[in-house]
Every structure is written in structure tokens, then in C-alpha cells.
N, C-alpha and C positions, 0 to 999 in steps of 0.2 A: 408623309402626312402623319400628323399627330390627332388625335383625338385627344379630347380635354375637357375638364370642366369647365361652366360658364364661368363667367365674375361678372358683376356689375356692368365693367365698363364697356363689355360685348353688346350691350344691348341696343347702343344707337346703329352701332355694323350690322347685327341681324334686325334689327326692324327694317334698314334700308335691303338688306339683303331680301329680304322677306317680298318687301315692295316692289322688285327691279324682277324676281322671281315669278310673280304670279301677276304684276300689271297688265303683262302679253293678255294670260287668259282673259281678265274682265273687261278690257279694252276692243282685243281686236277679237275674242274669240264671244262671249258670255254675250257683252251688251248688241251686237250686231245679230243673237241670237234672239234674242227676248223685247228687245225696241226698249225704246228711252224709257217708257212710263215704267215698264217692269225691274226694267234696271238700276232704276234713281231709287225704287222703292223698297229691292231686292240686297241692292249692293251700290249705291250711290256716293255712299263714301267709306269705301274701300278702304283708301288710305289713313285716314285718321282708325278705322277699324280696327287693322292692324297693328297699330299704335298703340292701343288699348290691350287687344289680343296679347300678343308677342311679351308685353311686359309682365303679363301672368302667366307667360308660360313654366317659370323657374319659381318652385315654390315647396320646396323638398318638406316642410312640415304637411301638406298638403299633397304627397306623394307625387309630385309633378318635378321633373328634371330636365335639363339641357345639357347637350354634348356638341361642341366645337370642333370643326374640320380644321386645324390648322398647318396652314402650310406656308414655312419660312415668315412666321408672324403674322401673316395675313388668315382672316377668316376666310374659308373655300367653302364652309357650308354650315349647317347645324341640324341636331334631332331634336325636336322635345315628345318627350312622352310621359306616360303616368302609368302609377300601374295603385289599382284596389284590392288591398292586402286583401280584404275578407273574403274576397270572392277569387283572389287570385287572378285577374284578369291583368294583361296592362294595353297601352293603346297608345300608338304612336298618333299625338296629335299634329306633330309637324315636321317637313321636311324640307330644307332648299338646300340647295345647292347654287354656287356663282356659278353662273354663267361660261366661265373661263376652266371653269372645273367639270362640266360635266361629263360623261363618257369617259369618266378615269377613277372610278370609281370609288369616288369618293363617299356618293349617297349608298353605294353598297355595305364602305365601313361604319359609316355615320348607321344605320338598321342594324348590322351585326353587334355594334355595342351597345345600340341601345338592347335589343334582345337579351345581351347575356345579363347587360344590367338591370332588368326585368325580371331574368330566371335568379338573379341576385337576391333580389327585394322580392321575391315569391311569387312571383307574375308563374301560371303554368300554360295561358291561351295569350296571347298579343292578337289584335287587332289596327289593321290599319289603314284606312279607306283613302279612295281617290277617285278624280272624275273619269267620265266613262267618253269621256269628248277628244277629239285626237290631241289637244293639246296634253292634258292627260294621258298619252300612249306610254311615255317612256318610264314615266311613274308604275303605272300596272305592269307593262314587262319586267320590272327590278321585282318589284313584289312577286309575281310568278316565278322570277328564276329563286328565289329566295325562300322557294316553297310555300308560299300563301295560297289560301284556296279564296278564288274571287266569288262573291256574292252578289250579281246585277240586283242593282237597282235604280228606278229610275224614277225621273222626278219633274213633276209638269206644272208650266206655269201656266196662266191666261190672266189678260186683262179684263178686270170686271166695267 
């Protein structure tokens, strides 16, 4: 596996990757949680969302970067993160992994580079959150084995 920078033309792979990544949760995990009306209001359209998100996640004048899982040309995954020189912080805002990749640790390398590339650009704390719902399990054990210290929080909806 290679880790790599982005280019341009990664961007329709990871938006679809991004999509085929997290559909599960809002789908069969999130909206079966929360009923129709919170979910159309909450996260109803997901997918154009992500479309908008994913294409701002690369923006290095704007201390925002992406790092490519690649393996034998195909994209296996990606990181993006940010880090604020002033305060030194960075924050991983995002992580997929394919499907076909996971449990080979790929999202392991995909955090370890971004990290160093963080302590690069002067990041001294990273930050990196995830859901607290069992679809989100395997996310918070990486970050646990990875030495992060988890911080519950929790987050309530209701229909008015």
C-alpha cells in the first residue's frame, strides 16, 4: 500500500467512496433511529452533502490536506485532515476506508500519516471524533489502539 497525495482526479473515487462508506450508517443505522421527520431534517440529503463536503476537504492554502490509500492503482481509502498553525492543533476530519480494505490496515496507515504530517505542519494535539453507535465500533477501537483518549459525548434529538 502506498499512501499518497491527492490530485484532482481522486475526487469522484473518494466522494463515491465516502458515499458507499457511511450510506450503511444513515440508512440502515441513524434514520431507523430518529424516524423520517428528524432524518429528512437532520440528514436527508446525505448524499449531495457529501458532494459539497469531500470536495473542500483539500485545500492546503487553508491548512486542510488529503492522503490516498493506494493500492495497485486503485484507491483503498483516504484521510483528510487540518491542522491550526496558531494554536497548533490539527483534526482529522475524515476517514474511509473500501470496504474490501478493511481490517488490513489500511485506515491505521492512512492516521499514522496523517499524524506525522500534522507534527510536520506544527500540529502538537490531533483530534478526531466518531460516533458512539455500534456502527461506529471499529472506528473508536483504531483510535484507541492508536492511543487517543476518547471523550463521550452525546447528542439528543426530538421531534418538536
Amino acid at each position: 500500500m502506498l499512501i499518497r497525495s491527492f490530485v484532482p482526479n481522486d475526487l469522484t473515487a473518494i466522494t463515491q467512496l465516502t458515499i458507499d462508506t457511511f450510506g450503511p450508517f444513515y440508512e440502515e443505522h441513524f434514520r431507523p433511529l430518529v424516524g423520517e421527520l428528524i432524518f429528512a431534517n437532520q440528514h436527508g440529503n446525505w448524499r449531495t452533502d457529501y458532494h459539497r463536503q469531500v470536495a473542500a476537504l483539500h485545500d492546503p492554502d487553508q491548512h486542510k490536506h488529503l492522503a490516498i490509500a493506494d493500492v495497485d492503482g486503485a484507491i483503498a481509502g483516504y484521510v483528510a485532515f487540518s491542522v491550526d498553525p496558531e494554536n497548533r492543533n490539527g483534526n482529522v476530519e475524515m476517514l474511509a476506508v473500501d470496504e474490501q480494505h478493511r481490517r488490513l490496515g489500511a485506515g491505521r496507515e492512512l492516521c499514522e500519516h496523517a499524524f506525522a504530517e500534522m507534527r510536520e505542519l506544527g500540529a502538537d494535539v490531533v483530534e478526531i471524533g466518531t460516533g458512539g453507535d455500534p456502527f461506529h465500533a471499529p472506528a473508536r477501537a483504531l483510535y484507541e489502539e492508536l492511543g487517543c483518549t476518547p471523550l463521550p459525548v452525546t447528542v439528543y434529538y426530538r421531534q418538536l
